[in-house]
Structure formats: C-alpha cells, structure tokens
C-alpha positions, 0 to 999 in steps of 0.5 A: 259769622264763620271766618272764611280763610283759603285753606285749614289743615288739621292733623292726629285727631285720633278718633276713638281714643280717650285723649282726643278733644273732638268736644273743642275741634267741632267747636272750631270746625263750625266756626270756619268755612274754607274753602279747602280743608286738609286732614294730613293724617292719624284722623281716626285712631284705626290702631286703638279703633274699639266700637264701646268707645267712639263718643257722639262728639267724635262722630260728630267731627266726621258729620262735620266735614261730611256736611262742609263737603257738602256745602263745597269744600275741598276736602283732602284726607291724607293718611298717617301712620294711625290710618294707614290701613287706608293707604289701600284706597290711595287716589280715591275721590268721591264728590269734594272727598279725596283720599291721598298719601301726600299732595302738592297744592300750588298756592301763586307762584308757589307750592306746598308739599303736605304729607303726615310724615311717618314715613321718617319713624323708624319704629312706624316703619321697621317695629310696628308692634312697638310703635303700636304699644306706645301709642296705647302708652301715649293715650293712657298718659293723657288720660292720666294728665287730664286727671292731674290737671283736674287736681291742679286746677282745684288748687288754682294752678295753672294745667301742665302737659306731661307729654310736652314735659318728657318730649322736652326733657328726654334726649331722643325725644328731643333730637328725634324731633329735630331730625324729623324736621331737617329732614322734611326741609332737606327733601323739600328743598331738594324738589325745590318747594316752598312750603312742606307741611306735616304732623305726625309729631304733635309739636305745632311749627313754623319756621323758614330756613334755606336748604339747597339754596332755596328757602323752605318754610316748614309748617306742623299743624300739631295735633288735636291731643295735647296742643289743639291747634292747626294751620290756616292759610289766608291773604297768601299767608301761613298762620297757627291757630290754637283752640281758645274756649274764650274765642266761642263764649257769648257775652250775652244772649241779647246781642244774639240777633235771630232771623225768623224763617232761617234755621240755626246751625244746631237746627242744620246739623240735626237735619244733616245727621237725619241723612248721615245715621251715626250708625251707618258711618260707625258700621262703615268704619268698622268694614275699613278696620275687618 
C-alpha cells in the first residue's frame, strides 16, 4: 500500500550524470502518492546533460512523475542552478505540471517559502564557468567514491562519502554552508514566513530558530546524490525521509496477495511508457539544452 502524506519535496536529482541514484529515488517515488510533489531544482543536470548517457532508469524517474500527474498530483518544478536554462518558461503550467522559480504554499495558518537556493552562490551567479567545472569535479568524485565503497564493503566496512568528508573538513566549505542557511532564515523572517524550504547544497536540514522576531523553520530536502533523502509533509508536520533499500525488501513472496482482474504496478507503468516513448521525452530534452 503507498503512504499518501499531503506534500513531498525532492531536490538535485541530477539526471544524466554518473552519481544520480534515479535506481533508489524511483523505488521510493513508487512507493508514495501525494497529493503534491515539489521538485525544488538541479532535476535534470542540464549542464552535464549528453545524450550517450541518460540510463532507462533516469528516464523512468521522468515517466514516474509524468504518470503521478496524471493520476492527480500537483506537480511543481522549481528551477536551479543545474536547470536553469528553464528559467526561460517561468509560470509555465501544463495539466498538474507547473513550472516556477520559487513558490509559496499556504499550509493553515502558515506558509512555506520554496525556492532552490542558488541565488545565494556567488561562484553560480558571478563565475558560471567555474561553477560548471566543479560541478563536473563533483560527479567524478562520486564515481569515484562509488568505486571506494565498493572496495570497503569487500573488507566488510562500513561505505563512507568523501564528499561529506571534504564539505566538513574544509573551511569555506563549511562556512558557506552555514552562511547559506542564515541567509535563507534572515529573508524568510524578513516576509514573515514560517516555513522556507531549499536545496542547492545537498546537506538535508531542519531546524527552527527566530529571525526578526518570528520563528523560522528552515527545511533542506538534501539531494539524491550523496544522501538520498527528501522532505515529506503530513498531519501538518515536516519530517526527513532518508532512502533505506530494507524499507522495499519482501520477506517473503507468500505474504503477497494477488488480485485476479487488477493489473500490477510493473503491468501499469509499462502501459504508461507505451503512450510516453523514452524517445520522445529524450528528443524534447534535447530541443531545451540546443
């Protein structure tokens, strides 16, 4: 049975590139059925975007949310850094599919201010080119980690993130991150919201502190990357989720119990990709990035 919570944000996917776990964050998209799905930027890696890599499991992700709108799901795409060559289609909407910059959700008495956040790196907004080159670092280094781990789980240890390890260890990586996050909270209570939501930085976080005199809860959906985690909101409450494959394994095939007449999710989702061709979203992808 899929968990139904109210709102699910997702942020830096990254599509198309080497370090993107699409494998785990389908698994999980299929698991859920809410009624609004946030994507707050860096979806598809429009930057490292090549057409000789884009695996059937990322195409499958886009399948995914294709079909969840489809069955009535809200569906925001907020633009990031990664994507931002999308920012050109701002207020576009389509069916449940909206396309935004940012976005303010009233939740009750209170309101969520989501945006990706990239608006607050200087090296994004002032040196594109080196931001470019390391986010191409960046992947090569979680390729590389994927390798290490690889290695370490052969001598039955436990995986580690070198990626974590350097944002932790480096100074200005370290007060970057920081920065960026009283940033966000000092804006936020500047307008007076309660909640402001980002991503860009892939460090999930929640936290409420006071900023002007109103409390602030800042939310990071982290990324699908390193942490493979997002944010869900139900019974008017924020949580973390973090991607766990025990969550999905099946004890046993006995205690599946199979309806005659009603077709399985695997049944369904190849029905859908029959009316959405791989080929066809591909080629649209491509027309964005010429």
């Amino acid at each position: 049975m899929k968990r139904e919570p109210d709102i699910v944000v997702i942020s830096d996917v990254h599509l198309g590139t080497y370090g993107c776990h699409a494998k785990e964050l389908l698994t999980y998209l299929k698991s859920i059925r809410p009624k609004t799905l946030v994507i707050n930027g860096d979806f598809i890696d429009i930057w490292q975007f090549r057409k000789r890599y884009f695996p059937k499991e990322h195409m499958q992700v886009i399948q995914r949310i294709l079909k969840m709108a489809a069955k009535g799901t809200k569906v925001y795409y907020i633009t990031g850094n990664h994507d931002d060559i999308l920012r050109r289609y701002s207020d576009f909407s389509t069916g449940n599919i909206h396309l935004r910059d940012k976005l303010v959700l009233q939740l009750k008495d209170k309101r969520a201010w989501i945006f990706h956040g990239d608006i607050f790196d200087l090296s994004v907004r002032y040196s594109p080119f080196i931001a470019k080159l390391g986010g191409k670092s960046y992947d090569y280094l979680i390729v590389f980690n994927r390798f290490v781990n690889k290695i370490r789980k052969v001598f039955g240890l436990q995986p580690m993130s070198l990626a974590k390890e350097a944002k932790q260890r480096v100074k200005k990586a370290v007060s970057f991150i920081s920065d960026f996050e009283e940033t966000a909270i000092d804006l936020a209570g500047q307008q007076k919201y309660d909640y402001v939501i980002c991503g860009h930085i892939h460090l999930p976080q929640m936290r409420t502190t006071n900023a002007h005199g109103h409390p602030i809860t800042y939310l990071n959906s982290g990324d699908w990357v390193e942490n493979l985690t997002a944010l869900e909101y139900q019974w008017g409450q924020w949580s973390i989720y973090q991607y766990d494959p025990a969550d999905y394994q099946i004890v046993s095939n006995r205690l599946i119990v199979k309806e005659s007449g009603i077709p399985s999710t695997d049944e369904e989702d190849l029905e859908f990709e029959k009316n959405s061709s791989p080929e066809a979203l591909l080629q649209n992808i491509m027309g964005l990035v010429s």
